[in-house]
Structure formats: structure tokens, C-alpha cells
C-alpha positions as CSV (number, residue, x, y, z in Angstrom):
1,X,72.1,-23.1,-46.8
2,X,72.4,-26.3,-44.6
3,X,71.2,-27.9,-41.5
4,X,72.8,-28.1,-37.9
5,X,74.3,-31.2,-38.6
6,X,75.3,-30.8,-42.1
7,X,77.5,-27.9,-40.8
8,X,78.4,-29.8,-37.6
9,X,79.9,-32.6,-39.9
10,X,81.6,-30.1,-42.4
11,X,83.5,-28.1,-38.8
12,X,84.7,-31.6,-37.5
13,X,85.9,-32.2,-40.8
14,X,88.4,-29.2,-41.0
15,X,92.0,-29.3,-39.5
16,X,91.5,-27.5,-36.1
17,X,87.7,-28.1,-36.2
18,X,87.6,-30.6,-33.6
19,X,88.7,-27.4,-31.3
20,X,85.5,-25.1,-30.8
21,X,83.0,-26.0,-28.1
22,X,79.6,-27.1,-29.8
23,X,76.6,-26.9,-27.8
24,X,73.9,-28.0,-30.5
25,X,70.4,-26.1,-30.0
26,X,67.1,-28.0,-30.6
27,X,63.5,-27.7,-30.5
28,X,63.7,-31.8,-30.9
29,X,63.0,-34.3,-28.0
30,X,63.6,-37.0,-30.0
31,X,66.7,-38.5,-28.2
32,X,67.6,-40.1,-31.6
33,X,68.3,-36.3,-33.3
34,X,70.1,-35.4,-30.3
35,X,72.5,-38.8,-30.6
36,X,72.9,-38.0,-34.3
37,X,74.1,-34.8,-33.3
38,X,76.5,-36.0,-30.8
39,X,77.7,-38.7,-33.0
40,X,78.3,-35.7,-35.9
41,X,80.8,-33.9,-33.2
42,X,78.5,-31.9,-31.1
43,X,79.6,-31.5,-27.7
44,X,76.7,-30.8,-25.7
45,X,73.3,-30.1,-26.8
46,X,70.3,-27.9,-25.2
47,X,66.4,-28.3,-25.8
48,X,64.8,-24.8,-26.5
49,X,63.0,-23.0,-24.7
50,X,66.5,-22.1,-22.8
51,X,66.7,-22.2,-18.9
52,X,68.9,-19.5,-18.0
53,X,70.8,-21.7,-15.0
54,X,70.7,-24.3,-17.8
55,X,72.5,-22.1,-20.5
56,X,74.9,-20.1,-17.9
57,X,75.4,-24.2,-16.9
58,X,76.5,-25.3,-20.9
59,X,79.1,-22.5,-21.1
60,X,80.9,-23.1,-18.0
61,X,83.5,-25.3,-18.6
62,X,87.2,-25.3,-17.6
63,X,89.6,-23.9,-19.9
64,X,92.8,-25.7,-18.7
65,X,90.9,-29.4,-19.8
């Protein structure tokens, strides 16, 4: 069992785990958590509760980049 950013960390860490999408989920609005988890590889992050035009918003991202 580990945390959000212990498995970030361990993904990024893989060959071909800088390749999946990471949209890290919090219920943190301590900008400092949500820098950690940027710095450990995530992508994006969201604040729970979700905003559906929010999520839809997340996921949306060209697939040619």
C-alpha cells in the first residue's frame, strides 16, 4: 500500500512511464501538496469535490502533442 505520490514517483521511474497522462486527485488545498505532486511527475491535478465541465475539461487534451 502507498500514497499518490509514492506511486507517482515509482510510474515516472519506469522506462515508458513518463508516457500516461496523470491528473493527480486531491482533497488538499494546500498549493504546497499540489507542487509536490507536480514536481513527482503529475501532469495536472484536480481538487475534489469534481466539477463535471472541470473533469470533462482535464481529459481533453490533443492526442497528436
Amino acid at each position: 500500500i502507498m500514497g499518490g505520490l509514492e506511486f507517482l514517483k515509482l510510474l515516472r521511474a519506469y522506462v515508458g512511464g513518463e508516457k500516461p497522462h496523470v491528473i493527480y486527485c486531491t482533497v488538499e488545498n494546500d498549493i504546497g501538496a499540489i507542487a509536490l505532486a507536480l514536481k513527482a511527475g503529475a501532469d495536472d491535478y484536480m481538487m475534489k469535490p469534481f466539477d463535471q465541465r472541470l473533469l470533462v475539461s482535464k481529459f481533453q487534451f490533443d492526442l497528436a502533442a
